[in-house]
C-alpha positions in Angstrom: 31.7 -1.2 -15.2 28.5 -3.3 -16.3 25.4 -1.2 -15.7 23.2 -3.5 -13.2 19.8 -4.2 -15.2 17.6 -4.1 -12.9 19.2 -2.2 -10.6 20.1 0.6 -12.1 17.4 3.5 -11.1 19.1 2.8 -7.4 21.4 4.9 -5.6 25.2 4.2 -6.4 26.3 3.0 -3.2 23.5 0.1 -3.6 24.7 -0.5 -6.6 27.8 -0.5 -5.3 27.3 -3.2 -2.5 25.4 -6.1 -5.1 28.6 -5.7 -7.3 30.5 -6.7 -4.4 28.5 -9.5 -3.4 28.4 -10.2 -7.1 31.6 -10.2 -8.2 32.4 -12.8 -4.7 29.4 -15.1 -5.8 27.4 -14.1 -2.5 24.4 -12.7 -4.1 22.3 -16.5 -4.0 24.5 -16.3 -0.4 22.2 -12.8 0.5 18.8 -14.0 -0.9 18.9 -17.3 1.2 20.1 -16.1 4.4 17.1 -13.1 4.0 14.4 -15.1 2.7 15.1 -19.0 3.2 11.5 -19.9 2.8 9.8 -20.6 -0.9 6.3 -21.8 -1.5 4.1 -24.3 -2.6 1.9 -22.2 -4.4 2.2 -24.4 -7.9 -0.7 -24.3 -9.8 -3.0 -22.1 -11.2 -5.8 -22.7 -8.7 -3.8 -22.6 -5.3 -2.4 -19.1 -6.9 -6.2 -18.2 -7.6 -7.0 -19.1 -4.3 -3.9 -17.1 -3.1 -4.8 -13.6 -4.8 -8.3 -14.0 -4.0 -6.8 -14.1 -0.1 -5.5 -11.5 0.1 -7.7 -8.9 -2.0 -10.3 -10.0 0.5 -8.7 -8.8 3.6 -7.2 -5.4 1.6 -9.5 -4.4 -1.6 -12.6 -5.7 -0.6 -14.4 -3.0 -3.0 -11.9 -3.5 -5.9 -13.2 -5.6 -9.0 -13.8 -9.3 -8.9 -10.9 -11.8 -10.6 -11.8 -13.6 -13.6 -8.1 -15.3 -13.4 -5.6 -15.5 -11.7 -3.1 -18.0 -13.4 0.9 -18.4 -14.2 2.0 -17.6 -17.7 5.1 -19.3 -19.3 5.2 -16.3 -21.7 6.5 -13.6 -18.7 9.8 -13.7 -18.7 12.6 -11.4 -17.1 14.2 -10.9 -20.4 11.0 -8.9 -20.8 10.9 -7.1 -18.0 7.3 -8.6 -17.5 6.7 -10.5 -14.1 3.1 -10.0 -14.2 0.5 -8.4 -15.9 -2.7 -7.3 -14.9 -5.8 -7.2 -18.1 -8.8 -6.1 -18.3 -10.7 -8.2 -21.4 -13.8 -6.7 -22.7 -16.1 -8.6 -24.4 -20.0 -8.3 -25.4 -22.4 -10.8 -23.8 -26.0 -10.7 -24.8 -25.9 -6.8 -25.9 -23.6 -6.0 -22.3 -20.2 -5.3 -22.1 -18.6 -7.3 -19.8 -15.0 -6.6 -18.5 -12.9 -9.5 -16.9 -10.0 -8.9 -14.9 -6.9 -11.0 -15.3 -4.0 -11.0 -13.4 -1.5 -13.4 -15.1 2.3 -14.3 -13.2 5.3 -15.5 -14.6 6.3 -18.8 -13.9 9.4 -17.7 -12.5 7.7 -16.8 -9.5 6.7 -20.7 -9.0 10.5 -21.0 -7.9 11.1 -17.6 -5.4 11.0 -17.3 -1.9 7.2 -17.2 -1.0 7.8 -13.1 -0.1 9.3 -12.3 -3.7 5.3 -14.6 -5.0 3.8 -12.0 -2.4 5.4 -8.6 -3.1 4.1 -9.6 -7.5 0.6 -10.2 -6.4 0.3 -7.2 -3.9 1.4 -5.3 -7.2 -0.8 -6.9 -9.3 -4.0 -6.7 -7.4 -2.5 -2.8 -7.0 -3.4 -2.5 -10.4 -7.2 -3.0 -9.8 -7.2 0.4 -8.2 -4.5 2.4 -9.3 -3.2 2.1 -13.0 -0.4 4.1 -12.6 2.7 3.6 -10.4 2.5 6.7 -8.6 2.7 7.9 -5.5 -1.2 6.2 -4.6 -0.2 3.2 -6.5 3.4 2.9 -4.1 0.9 3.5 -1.0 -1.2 1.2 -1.7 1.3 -1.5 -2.0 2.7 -0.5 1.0 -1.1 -0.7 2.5 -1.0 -4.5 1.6 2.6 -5.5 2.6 4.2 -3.0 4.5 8.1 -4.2 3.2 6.9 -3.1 -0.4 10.2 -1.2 -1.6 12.3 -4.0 0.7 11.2 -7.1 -0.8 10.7 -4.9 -5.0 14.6 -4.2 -4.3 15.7 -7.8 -3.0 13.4 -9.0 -5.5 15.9 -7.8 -8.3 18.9 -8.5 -6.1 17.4 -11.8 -7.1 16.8 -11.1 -10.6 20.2 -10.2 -10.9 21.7 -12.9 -9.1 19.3 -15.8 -11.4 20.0 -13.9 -14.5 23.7 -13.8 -14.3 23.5 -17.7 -13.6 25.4 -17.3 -10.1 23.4 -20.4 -8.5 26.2 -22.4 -7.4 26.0 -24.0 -4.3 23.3 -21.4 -3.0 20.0 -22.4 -5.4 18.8 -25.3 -3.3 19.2 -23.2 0.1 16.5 -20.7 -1.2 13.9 -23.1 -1.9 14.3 -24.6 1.6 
C-alpha cells in the first residue's frame, strides 16, 4: 500500500476513503462537487490587496506587509505552499524588518477557499511562529473551516500530484 504524501499524519480510515476515491479516479470528482468555485485573484497586486483584506478585519495590531506576492519557486514537491519572511535590513543606522508573505503559484489555479485557507496561514504567522495549539486557533479565528479546507486542500494535492485530472480539471476552475 502506497503511503499517501500528504495525507499521511491522518487517521487510517481517512486514508482509507481518498484511496478509494483514488484508485476510482473520483478524487478531481470530490474537489469539484465541494469547492466548484476558483478565483481571479492573478497577480501579485490583487493578492496584495487580498491579504491586506483580510488582516484588516482579523489582525488589525499584527505587523504591516511589505509583500505580498506569488513565487514560482514554491512548489509541492517541496512541501512549501507559502512562506512567510521577515527581512532585516539597516536604513540610515535603524533596523528595519519587512514582512513578506510569498504564495506558490499553484494556488493561482485552486478553488478560491484552498487561496484562502494559505493566506489565513500565512498572515497566522505574523503572530504566532509556531504551529501550535494558538497558532491552530488562530486560523480557526480567521476561517472557521481551517482543519476542513488544510485537509481537502491535500485531498487536492494528492489528487494534482498523481496527475488524476481527467475529465474533472476544468469543473474546478468553474
Amino acid at each position: 500500500m502506497t503511503p499517501l504524501r500528504y495525507l499521511q499524519h491522518y487517521p487510517i480510515h481517512l486514508q482509507e476513503q481518498i484511496r478509494q476515491l483514488q484508485s476510482t479516479n473520483k478524487l478531481g470528482d470530490y474537489i469539484a462537487q465541494r469547492y466548484p468555485k476558483s478565483h481571479t485573484i492573478q497577480t501579485d497586486k490583487a493578492l496584495y490587496q487580498y491579504a491586506s483584506e483580510i488582516k484588516q478585519e482579523f489582525l488589525r495590531n499584527a505587523p504591516l506587509l511589505d509583500k505580498v506576492h506569488y513565487d514560482n519557486r514554491l512548489t509541492i514537491d517541496h512541501h512549501a505552499l507559502g512562506l512567510n519572511t521577515a527581512i532585516s535590513r539597516v536604513q540610515g543606522g535603524k533596523l528595519k524588518a519587512k514582512k513578506e508573505i510569498r504564495i506558490s503559484n499553484f494556488f493561482k489555479e485552486t478553488p478560491a477557499v484552498f487561496l484562502r485557507m494559505i493566506v489565513v496561514h500565512e498572515l497566522a504567522h505574523l503572530k504566532e511562529s509556531n504551529h501550535d495549539k494558538s497558532f491552530y486557533q488562530l486560523c480557526r479565528y480567521m476561517e472557521p473551516d481551517y482543519h476542513q479546507l488544510e485537509f481537502d486542500c491535500r485531498v487536492f494535492l494528492t489528487w494534482k500530484s498523481d496527475g488524476d485530472m481527467s475529465d474533472t480539471s476544468d469543473k474546478s476552475k468553474a
